[in-house]
PDB file with SEQRES, HELIX, SHEET and CRYST1 records, atoms N, CA, C and O in Angstrom:
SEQRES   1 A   76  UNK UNK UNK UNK UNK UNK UNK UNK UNK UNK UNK UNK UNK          
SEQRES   2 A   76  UNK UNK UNK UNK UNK UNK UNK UNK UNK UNK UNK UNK UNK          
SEQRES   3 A   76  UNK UNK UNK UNK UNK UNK UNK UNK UNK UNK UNK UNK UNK          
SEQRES   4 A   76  UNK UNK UNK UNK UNK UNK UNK UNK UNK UNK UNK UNK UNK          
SEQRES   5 A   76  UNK UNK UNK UNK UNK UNK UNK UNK UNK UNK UNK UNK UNK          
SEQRES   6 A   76  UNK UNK UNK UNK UNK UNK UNK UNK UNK UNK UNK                  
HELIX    1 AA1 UNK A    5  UNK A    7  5                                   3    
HELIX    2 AA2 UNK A   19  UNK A   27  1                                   9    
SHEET    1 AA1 4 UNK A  14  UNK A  17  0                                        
SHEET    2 AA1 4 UNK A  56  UNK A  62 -1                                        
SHEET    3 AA1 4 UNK A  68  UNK A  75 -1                                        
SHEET    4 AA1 4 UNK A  38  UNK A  39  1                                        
CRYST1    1.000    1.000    1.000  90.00  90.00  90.00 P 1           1          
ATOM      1  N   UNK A   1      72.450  79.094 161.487  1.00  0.00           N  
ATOM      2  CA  UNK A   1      72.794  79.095 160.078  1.00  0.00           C  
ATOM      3  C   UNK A   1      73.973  78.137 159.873  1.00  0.00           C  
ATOM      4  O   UNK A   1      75.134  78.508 160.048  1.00  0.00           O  
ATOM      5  N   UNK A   2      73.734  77.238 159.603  1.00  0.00           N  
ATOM      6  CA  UNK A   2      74.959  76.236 158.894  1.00  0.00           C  
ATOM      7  C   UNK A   2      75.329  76.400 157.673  1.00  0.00           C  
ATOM      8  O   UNK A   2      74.670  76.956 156.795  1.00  0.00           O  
ATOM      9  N   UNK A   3      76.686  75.793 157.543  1.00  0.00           N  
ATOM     10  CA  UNK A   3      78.107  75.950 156.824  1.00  0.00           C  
ATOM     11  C   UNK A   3      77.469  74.830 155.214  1.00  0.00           C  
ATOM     12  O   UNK A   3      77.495  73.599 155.217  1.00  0.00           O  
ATOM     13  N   UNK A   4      77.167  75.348 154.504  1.00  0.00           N  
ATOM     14  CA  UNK A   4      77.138  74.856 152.941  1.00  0.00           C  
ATOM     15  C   UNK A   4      78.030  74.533 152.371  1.00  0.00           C  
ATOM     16  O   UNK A   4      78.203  75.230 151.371  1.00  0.00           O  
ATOM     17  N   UNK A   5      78.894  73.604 152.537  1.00  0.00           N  
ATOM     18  CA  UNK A   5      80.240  72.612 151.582  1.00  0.00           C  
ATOM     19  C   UNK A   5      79.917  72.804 150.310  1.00  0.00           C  
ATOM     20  O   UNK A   5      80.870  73.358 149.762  1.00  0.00           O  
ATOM     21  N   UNK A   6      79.131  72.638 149.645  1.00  0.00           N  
ATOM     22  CA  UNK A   6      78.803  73.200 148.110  1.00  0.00           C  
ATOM     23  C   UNK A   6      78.952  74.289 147.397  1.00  0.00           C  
ATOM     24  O   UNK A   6      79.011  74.612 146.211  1.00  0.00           O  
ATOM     25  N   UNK A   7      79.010  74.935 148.799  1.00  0.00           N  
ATOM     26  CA  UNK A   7      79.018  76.661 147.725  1.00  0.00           C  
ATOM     27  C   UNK A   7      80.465  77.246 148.147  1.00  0.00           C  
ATOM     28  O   UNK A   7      80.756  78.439 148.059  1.00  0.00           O  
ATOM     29  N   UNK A   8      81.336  76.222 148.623  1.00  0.00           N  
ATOM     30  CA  UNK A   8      83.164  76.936 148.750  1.00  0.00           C  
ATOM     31  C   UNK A   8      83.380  76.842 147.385  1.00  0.00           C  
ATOM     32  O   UNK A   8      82.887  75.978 146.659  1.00  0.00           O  
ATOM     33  N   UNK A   9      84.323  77.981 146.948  1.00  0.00           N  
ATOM     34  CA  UNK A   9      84.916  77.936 145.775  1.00  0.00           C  
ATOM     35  C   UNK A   9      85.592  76.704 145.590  1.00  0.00           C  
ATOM     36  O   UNK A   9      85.291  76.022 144.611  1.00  0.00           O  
ATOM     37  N   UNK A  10      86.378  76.355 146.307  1.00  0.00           N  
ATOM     38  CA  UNK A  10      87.122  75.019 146.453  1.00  0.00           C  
ATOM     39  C   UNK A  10      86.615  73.892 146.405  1.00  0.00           C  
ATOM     40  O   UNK A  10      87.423  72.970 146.522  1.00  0.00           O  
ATOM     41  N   UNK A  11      85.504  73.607 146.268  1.00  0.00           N  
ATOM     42  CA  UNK A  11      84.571  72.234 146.199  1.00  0.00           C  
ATOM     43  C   UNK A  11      84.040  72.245 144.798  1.00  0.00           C  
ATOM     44  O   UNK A  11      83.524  73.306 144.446  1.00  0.00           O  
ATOM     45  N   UNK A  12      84.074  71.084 143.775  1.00  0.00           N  
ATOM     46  CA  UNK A  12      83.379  71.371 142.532  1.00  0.00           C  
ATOM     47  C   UNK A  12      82.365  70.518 142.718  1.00  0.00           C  
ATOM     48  O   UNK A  12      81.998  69.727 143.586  1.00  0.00           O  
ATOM     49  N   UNK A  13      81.957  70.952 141.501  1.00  0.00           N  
ATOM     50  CA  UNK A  13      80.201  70.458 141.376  1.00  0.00           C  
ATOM     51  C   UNK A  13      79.661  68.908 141.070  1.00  0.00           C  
ATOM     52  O   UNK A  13      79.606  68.344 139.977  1.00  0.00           O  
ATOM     53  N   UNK A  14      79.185  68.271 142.715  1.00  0.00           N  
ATOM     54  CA  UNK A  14      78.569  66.809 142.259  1.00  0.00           C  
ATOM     55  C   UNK A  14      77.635  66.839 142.053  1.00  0.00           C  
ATOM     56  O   UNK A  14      76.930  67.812 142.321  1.00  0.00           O  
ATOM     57  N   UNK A  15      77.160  65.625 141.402  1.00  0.00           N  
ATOM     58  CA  UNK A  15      75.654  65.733 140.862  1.00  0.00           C  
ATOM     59  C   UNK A  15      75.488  64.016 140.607  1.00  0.00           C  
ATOM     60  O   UNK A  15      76.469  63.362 140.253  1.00  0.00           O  
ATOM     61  N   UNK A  16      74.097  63.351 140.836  1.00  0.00           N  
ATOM     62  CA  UNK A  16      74.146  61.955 140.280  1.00  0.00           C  
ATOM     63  C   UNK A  16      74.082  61.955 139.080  1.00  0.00           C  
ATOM     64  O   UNK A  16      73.775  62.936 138.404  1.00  0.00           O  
ATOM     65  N   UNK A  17      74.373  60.808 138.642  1.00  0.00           N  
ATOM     66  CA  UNK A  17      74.545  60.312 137.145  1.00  0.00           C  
ATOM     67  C   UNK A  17      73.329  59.501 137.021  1.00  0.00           C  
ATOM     68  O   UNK A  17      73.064  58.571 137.782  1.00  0.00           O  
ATOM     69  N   UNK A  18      72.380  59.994 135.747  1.00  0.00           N  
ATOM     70  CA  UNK A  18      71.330  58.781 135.635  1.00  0.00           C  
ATOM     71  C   UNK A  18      71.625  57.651 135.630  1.00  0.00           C  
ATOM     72  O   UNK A  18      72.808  57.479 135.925  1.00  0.00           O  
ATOM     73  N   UNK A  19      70.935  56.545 135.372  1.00  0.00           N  
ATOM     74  CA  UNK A  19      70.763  55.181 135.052  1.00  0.00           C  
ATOM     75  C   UNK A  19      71.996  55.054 133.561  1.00  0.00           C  
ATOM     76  O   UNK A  19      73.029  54.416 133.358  1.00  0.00           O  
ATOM     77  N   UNK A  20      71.448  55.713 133.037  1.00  0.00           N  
ATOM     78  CA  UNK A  20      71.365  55.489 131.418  1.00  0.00           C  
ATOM     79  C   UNK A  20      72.741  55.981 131.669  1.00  0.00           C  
ATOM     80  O   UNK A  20      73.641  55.334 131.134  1.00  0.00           O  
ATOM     81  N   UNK A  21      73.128  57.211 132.527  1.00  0.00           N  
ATOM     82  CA  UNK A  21      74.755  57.953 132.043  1.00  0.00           C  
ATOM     83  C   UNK A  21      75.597  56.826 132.811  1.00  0.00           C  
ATOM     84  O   UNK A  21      76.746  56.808 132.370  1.00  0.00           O  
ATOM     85  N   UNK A  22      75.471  56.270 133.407  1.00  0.00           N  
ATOM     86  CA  UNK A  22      76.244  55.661 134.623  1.00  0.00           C  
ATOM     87  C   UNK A  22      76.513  54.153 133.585  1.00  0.00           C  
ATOM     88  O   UNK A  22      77.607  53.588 133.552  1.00  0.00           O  
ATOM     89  N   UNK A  23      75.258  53.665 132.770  1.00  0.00           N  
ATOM     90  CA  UNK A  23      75.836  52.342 131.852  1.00  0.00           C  
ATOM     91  C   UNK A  23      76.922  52.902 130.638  1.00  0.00           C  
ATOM     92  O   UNK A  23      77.965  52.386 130.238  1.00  0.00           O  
ATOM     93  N   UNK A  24      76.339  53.988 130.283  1.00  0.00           N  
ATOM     94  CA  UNK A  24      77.509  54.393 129.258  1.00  0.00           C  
ATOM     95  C   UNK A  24      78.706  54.575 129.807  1.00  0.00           C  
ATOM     96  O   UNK A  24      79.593  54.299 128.998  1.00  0.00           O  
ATOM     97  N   UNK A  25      79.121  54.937 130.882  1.00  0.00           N  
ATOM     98  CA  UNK A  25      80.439  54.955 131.901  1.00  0.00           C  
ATOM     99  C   UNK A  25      81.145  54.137 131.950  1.00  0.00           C  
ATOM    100  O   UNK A  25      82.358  54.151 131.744  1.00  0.00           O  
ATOM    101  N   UNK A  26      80.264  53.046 132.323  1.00  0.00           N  
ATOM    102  CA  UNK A  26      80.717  51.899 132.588  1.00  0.00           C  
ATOM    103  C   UNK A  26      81.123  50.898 130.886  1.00  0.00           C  
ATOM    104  O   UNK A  26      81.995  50.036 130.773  1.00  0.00           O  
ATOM    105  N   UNK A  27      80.410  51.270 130.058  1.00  0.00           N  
ATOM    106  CA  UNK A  27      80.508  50.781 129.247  1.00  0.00           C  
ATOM    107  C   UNK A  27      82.227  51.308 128.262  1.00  0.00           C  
ATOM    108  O   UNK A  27      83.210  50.771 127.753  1.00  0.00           O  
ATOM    109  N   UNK A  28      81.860  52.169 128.410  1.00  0.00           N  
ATOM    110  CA  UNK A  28      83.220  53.655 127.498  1.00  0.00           C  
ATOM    111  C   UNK A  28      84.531  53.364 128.538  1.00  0.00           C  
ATOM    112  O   UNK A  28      85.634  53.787 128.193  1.00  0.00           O  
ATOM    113  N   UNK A  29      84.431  52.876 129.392  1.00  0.00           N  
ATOM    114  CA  UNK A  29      85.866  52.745 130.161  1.00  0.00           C  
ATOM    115  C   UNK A  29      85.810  51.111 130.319  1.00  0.00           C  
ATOM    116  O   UNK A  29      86.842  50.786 130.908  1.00  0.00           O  
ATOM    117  N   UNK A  30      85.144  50.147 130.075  1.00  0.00           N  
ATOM    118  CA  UNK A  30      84.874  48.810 130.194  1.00  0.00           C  
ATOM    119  C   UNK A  30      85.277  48.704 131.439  1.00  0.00           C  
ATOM    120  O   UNK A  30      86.396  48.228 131.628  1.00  0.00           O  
ATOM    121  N   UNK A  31      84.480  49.111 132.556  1.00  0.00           N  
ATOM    122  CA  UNK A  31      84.791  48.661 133.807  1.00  0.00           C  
ATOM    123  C   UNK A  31      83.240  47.845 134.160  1.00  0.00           C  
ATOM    124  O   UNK A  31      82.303  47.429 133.479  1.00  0.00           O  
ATOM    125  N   UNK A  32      83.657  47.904 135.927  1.00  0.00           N  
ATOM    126  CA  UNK A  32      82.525  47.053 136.518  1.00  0.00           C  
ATOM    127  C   UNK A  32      82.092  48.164 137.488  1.00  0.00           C  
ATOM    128  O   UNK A  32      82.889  49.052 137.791  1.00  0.00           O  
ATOM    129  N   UNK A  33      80.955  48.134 137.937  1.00  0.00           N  
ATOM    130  CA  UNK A  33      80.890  49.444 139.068  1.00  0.00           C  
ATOM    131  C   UNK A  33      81.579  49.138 140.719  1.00  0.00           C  
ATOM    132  O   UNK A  33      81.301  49.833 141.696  1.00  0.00           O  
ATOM    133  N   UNK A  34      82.563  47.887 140.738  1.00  0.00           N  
ATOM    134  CA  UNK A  34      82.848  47.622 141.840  1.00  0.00           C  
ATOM    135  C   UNK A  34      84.406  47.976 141.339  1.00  0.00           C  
ATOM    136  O   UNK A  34      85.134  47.444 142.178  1.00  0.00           O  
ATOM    137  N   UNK A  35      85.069  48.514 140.529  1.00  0.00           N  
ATOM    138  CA  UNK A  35      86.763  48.758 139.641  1.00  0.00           C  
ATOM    139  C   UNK A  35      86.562  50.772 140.243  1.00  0.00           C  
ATOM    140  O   UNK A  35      87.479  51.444 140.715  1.00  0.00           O  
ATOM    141  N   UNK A  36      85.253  51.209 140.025  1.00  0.00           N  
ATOM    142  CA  UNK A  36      85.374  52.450 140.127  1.00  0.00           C  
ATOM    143  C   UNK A  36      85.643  52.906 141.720  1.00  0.00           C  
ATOM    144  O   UNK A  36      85.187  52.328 142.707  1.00  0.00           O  
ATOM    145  N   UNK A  37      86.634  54.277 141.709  1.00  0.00           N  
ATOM    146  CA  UNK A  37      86.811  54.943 143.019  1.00  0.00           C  
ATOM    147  C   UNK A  37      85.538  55.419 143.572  1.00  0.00           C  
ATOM    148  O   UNK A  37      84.544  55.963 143.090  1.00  0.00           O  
ATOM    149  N   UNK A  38      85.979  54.941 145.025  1.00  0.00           N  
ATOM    150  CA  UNK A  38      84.265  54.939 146.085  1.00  0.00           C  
ATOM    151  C   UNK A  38      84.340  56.725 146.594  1.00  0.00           C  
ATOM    152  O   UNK A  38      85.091  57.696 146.683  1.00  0.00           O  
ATOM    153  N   UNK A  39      83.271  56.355 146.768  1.00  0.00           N  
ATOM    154  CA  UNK A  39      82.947  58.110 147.906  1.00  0.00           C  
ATOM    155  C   UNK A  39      81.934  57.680 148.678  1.00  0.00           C  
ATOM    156  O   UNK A  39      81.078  56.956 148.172  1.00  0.00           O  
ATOM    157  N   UNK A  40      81.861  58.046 150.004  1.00  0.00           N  
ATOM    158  CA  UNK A  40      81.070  57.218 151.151  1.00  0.00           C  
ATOM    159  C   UNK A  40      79.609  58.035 150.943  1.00  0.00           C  
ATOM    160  O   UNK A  40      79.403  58.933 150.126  1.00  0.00           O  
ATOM    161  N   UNK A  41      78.807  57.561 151.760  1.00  0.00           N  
ATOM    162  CA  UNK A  41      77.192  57.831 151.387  1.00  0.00           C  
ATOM    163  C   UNK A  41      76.928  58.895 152.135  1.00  0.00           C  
ATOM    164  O   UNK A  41      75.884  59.538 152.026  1.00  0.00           O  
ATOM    165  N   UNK A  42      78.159  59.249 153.219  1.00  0.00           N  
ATOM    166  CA  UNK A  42      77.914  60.575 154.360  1.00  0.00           C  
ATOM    167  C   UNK A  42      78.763  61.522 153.746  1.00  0.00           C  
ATOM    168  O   UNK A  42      78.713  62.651 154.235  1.00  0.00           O  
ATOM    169  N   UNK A  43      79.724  61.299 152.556  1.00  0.00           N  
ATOM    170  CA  UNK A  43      80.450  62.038 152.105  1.00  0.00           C  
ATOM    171  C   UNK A  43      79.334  63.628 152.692  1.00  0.00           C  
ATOM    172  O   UNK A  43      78.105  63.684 152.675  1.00  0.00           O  
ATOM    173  N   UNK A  44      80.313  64.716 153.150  1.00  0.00           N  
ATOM    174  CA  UNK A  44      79.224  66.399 153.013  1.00  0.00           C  
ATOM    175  C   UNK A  44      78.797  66.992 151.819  1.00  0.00           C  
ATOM    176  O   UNK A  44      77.771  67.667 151.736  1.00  0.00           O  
ATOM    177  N   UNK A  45      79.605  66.742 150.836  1.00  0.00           N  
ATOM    178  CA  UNK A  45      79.326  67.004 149.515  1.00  0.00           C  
ATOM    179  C   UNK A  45      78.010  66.321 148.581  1.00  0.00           C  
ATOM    180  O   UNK A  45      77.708  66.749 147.467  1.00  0.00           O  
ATOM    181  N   UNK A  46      77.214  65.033 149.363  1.00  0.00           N  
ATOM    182  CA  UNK A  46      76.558  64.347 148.608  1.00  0.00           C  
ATOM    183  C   UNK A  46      75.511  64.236 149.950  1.00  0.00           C  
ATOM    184  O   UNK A  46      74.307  64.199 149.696  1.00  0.00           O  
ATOM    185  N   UNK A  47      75.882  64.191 151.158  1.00  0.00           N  
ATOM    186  CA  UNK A  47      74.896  63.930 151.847  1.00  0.00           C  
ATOM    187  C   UNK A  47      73.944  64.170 152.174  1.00  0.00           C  
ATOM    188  O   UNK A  47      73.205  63.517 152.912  1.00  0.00           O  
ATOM    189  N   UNK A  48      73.708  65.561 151.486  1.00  0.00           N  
ATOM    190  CA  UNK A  48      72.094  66.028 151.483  1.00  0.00           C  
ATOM    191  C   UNK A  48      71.080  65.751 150.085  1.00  0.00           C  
ATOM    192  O   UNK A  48      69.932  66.146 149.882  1.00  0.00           O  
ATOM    193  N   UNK A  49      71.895  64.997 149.311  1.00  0.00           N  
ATOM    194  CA  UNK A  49      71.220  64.038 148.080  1.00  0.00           C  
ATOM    195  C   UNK A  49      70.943  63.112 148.361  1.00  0.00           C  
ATOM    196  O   UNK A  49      71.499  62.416 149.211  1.00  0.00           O  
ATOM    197  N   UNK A  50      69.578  62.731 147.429  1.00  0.00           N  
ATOM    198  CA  UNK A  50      69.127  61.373 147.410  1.00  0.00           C  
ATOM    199  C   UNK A  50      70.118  60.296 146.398  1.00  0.00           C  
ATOM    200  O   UNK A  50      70.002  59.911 145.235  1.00  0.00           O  
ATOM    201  N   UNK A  51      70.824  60.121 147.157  1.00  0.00           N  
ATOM    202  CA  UNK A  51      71.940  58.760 146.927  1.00  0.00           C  
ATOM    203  C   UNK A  51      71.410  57.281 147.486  1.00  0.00           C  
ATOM    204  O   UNK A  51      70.355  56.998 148.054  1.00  0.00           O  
ATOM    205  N   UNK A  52      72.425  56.533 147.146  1.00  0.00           N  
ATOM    206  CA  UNK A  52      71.820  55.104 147.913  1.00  0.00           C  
ATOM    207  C   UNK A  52      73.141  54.395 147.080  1.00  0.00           C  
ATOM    208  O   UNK A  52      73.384  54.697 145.911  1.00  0.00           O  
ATOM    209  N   UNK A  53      73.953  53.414 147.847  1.00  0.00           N  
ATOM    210  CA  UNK A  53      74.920  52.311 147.318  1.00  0.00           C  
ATOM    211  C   UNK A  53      74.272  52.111 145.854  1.00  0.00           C  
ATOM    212  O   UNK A  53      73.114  52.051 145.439  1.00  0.00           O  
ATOM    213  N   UNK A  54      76.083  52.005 145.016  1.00  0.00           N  
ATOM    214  CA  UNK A  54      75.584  51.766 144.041  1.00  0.00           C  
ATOM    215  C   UNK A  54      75.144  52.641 143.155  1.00  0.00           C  
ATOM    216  O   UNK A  54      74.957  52.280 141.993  1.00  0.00           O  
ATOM    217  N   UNK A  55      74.927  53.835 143.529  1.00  0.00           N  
ATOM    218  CA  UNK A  55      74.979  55.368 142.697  1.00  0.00           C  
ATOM    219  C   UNK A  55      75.909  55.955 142.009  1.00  0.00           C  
ATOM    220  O   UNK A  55      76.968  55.827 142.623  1.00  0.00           O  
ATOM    221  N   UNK A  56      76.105  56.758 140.671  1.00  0.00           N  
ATOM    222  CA  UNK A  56      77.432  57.492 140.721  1.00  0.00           C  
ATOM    223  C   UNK A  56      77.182  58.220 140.389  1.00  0.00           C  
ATOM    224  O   UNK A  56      76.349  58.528 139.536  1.00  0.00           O  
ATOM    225  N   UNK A  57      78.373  59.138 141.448  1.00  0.00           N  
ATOM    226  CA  UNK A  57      78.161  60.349 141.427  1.00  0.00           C  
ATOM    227  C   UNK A  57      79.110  61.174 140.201  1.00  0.00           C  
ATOM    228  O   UNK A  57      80.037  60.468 139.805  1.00  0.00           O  
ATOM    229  N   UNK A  58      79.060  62.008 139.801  1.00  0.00           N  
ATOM    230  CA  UNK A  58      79.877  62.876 138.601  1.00  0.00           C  
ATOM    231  C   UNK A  58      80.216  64.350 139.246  1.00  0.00           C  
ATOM    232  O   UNK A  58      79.546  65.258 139.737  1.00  0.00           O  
ATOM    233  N   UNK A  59      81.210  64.180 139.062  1.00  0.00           N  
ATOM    234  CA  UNK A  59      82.159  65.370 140.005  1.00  0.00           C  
ATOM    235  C   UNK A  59      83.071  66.161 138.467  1.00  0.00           C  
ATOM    236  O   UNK A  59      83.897  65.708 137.674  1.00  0.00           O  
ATOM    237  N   UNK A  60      82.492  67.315 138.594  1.00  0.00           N  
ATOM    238  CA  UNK A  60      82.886  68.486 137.296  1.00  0.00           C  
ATOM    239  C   UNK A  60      83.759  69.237 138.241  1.00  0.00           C  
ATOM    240  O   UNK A  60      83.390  69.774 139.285  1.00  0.00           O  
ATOM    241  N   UNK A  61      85.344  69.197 137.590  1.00  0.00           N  
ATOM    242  CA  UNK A  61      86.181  70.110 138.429  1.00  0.00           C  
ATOM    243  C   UNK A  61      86.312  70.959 137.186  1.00  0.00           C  
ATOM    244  O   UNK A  61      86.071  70.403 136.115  1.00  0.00           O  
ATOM    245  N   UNK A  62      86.802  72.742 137.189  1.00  0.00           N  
ATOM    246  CA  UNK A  62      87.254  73.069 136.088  1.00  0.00           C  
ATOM    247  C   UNK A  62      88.887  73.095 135.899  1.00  0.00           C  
ATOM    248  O   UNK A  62      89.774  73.070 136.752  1.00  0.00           O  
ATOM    249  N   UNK A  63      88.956  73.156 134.435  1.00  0.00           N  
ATOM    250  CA  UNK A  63      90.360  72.694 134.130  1.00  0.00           C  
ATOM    251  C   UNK A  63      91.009  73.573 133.195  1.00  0.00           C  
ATOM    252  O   UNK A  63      90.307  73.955 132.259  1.00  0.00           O  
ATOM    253  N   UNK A  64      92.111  73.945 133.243  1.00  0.00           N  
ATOM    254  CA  UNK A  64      92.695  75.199 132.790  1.00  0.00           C  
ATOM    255  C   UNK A  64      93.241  74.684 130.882  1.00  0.00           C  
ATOM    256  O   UNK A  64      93.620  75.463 130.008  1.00  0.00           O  
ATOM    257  N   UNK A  65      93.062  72.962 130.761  1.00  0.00           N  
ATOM    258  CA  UNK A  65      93.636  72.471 129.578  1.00  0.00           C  
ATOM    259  C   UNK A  65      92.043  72.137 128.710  1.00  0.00           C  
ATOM    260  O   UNK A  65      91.569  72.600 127.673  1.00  0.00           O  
ATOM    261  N   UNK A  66      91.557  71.151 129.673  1.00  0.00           N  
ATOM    262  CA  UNK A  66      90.008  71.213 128.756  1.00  0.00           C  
ATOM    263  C   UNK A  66      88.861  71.526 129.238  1.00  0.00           C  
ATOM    264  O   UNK A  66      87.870  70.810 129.378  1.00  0.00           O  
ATOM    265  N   UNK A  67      89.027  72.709 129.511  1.00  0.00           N  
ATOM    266  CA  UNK A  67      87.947  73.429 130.151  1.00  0.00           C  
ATOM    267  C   UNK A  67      87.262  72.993 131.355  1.00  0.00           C  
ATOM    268  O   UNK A  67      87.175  73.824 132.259  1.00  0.00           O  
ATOM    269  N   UNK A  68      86.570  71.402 131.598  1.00  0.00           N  
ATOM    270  CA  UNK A  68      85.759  70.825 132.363  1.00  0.00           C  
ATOM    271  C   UNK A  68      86.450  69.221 132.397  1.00  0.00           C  
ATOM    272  O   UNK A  68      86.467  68.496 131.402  1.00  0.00           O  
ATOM    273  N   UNK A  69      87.055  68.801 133.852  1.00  0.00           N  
ATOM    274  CA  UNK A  69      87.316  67.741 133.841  1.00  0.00           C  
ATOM    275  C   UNK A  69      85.995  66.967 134.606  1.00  0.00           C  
ATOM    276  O   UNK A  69      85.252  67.444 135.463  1.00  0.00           O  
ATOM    277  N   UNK A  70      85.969  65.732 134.052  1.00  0.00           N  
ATOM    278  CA  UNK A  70      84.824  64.779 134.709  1.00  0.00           C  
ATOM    279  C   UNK A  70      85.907  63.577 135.080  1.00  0.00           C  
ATOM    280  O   UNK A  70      86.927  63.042 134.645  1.00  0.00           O  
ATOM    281  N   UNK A  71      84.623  63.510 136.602  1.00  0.00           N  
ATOM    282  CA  UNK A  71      85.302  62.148 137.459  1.00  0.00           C  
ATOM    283  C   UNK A  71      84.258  61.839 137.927  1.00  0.00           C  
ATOM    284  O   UNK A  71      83.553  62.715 138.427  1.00  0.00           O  
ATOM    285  N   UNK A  72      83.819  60.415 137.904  1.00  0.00           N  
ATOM    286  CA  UNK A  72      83.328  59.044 138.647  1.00  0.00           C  
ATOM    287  C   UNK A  72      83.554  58.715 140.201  1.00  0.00           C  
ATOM    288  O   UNK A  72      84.701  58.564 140.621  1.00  0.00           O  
ATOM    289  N   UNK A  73      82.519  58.616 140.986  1.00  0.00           N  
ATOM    290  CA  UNK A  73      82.912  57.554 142.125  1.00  0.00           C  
ATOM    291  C   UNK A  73      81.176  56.906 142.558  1.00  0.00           C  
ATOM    292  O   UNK A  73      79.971  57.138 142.653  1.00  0.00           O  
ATOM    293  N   UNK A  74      82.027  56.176 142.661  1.00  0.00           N  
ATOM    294  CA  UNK A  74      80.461  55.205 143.368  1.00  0.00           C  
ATOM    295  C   UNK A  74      79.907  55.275 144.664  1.00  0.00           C  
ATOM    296  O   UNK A  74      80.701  54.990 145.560  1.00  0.00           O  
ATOM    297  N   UNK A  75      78.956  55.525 144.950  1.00  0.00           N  
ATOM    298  CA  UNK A  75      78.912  55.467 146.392  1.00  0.00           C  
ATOM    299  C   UNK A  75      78.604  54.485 147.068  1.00  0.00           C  
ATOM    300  O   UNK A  75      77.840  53.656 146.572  1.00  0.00           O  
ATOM    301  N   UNK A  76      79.133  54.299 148.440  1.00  0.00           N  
ATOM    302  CA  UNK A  76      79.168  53.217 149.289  1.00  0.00           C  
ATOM    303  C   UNK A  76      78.645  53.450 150.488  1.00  0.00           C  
ATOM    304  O   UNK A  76      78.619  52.556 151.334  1.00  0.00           O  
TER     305      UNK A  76                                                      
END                                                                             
């Protein structure tokens, strides 16, 4: 029986970002997808997803001011 990194309280919830959410991202912060913070492709948190360079991932931490903070990283 192996150890599930996803289900510690302490780990929040990644998930990929479509096509479509990932241009609006990029678009709403006017970046480039090479400006955004990386997360590696073996990251444990992502590595049992179908990822691939060039993905982003969306990481929901909760937040005691606005309820749900969202963060960006690209994977590499």
């Amino acid at each position: 029986m192996a150890f599930n990194i996803n289900k510690h309280a302490l780990v929040p919830k990644h998930s990929k970002a479509s096509e479509t959410e990932k241009n609006k991202v990029l678009e709403m912060y006017g970046v480039t997808i090479k400006e955004l913070p990386k997360i590696l492709k073996d990251d444990p948190t992502i590595k049992d997803s179908d990822v691939k360079s060039g993905d982003l991932i969306k990481i929901e931490r909760p937040s005691k001011t606005s309820g749900t903070a969202i963060y960006y990283r690209v994977v590499i």
